[in-house]
One Martini backbone bead per residue (centre of mass of N, CA, C, O) as a GRO file, in nm:
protein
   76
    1UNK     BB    1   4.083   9.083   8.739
    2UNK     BB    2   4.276   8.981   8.421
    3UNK     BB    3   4.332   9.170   8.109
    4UNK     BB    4   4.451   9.027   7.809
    5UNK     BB    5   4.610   9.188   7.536
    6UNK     BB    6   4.712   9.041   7.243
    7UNK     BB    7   4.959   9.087   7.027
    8UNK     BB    8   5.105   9.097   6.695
    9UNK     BB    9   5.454   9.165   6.535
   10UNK     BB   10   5.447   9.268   6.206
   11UNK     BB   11   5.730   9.320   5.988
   12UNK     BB   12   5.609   9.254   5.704
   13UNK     BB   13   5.328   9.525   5.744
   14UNK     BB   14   5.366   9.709   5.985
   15UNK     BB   15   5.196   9.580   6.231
   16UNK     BB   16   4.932   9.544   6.476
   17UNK     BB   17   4.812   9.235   6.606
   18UNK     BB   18   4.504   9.106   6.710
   19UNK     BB   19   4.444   8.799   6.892
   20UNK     BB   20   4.285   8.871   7.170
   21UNK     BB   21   4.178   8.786   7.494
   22UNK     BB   22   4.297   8.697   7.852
   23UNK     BB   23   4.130   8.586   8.155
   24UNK     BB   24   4.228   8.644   8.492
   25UNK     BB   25   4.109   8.546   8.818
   26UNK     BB   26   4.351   8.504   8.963
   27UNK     BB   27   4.546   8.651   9.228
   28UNK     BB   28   4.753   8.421   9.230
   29UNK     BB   29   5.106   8.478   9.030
   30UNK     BB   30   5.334   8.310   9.170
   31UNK     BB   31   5.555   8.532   9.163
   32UNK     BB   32   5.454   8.720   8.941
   33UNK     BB   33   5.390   8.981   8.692
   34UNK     BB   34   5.137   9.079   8.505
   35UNK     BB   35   5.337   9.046   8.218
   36UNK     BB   36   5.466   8.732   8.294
   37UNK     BB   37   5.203   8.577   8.317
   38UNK     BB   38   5.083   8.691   8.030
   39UNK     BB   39   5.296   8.589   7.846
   40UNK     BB   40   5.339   8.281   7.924
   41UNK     BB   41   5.019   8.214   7.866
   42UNK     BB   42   5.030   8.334   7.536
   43UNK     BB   43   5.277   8.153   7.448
   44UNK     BB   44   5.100   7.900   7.479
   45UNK     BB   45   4.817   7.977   7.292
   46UNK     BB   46   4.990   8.151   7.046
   47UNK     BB   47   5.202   7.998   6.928
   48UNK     BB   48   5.108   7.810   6.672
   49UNK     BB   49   5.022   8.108   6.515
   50UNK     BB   50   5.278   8.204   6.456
   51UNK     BB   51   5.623   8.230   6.406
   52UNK     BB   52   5.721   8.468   6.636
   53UNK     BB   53   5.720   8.465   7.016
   54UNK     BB   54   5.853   8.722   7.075
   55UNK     BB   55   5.651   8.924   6.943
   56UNK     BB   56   5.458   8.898   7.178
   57UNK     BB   57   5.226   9.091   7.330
   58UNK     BB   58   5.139   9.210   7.662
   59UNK     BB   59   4.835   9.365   7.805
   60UNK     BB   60   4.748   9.476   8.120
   61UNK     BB   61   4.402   9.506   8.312
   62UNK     BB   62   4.259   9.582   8.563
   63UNK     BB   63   3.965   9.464   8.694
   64UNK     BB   64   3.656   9.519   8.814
   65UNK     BB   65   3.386   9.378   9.023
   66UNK     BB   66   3.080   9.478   9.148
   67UNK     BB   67   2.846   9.299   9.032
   68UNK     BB   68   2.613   8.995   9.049
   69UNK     BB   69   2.584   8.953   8.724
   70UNK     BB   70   2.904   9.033   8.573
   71UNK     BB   71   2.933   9.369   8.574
   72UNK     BB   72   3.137   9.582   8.457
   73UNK     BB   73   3.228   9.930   8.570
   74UNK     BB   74   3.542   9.909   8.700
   75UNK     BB   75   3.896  10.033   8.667
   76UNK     BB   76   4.300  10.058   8.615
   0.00000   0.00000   0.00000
């Protein structure tokens, strides 16, 4: 599982905002590599909310999921 924290970089108050995080279970991202897939994935969830999508940053973290209840215990 790929935990995506989405940000953007406002350069009118100088600061970067958190606008998200998005998960994706998928393991197969069809031959993108995990900041490709995740930035694509981003510009289309956040497009409509920013004024310019270049600045959107996306920041990949893969998570291990190791209980059957749900509970993450590792990452990397």
């Amino acid at each position: 599982m790929i935990v995506y924290k989405v940000f953007y970089k406002d350069c009118y108050r100088k600061k970067i905002v958190l606008l998200g995080t998005l998960i994706e279970r998928r393991k197969d991202l069809r031959g993108m590599s995990h900041q490709e897939s995740g930035s694509k994935w981003a510009k289309f969830v956040f497009g409509d909310k920013v004024n310019d999508i270049k600045r959107i940053i996306v920041v990949p973290k893969e998570v291990k999921q190791t209980d059957n209840n749900g509970m993450i215990f590792s990452n990397n």
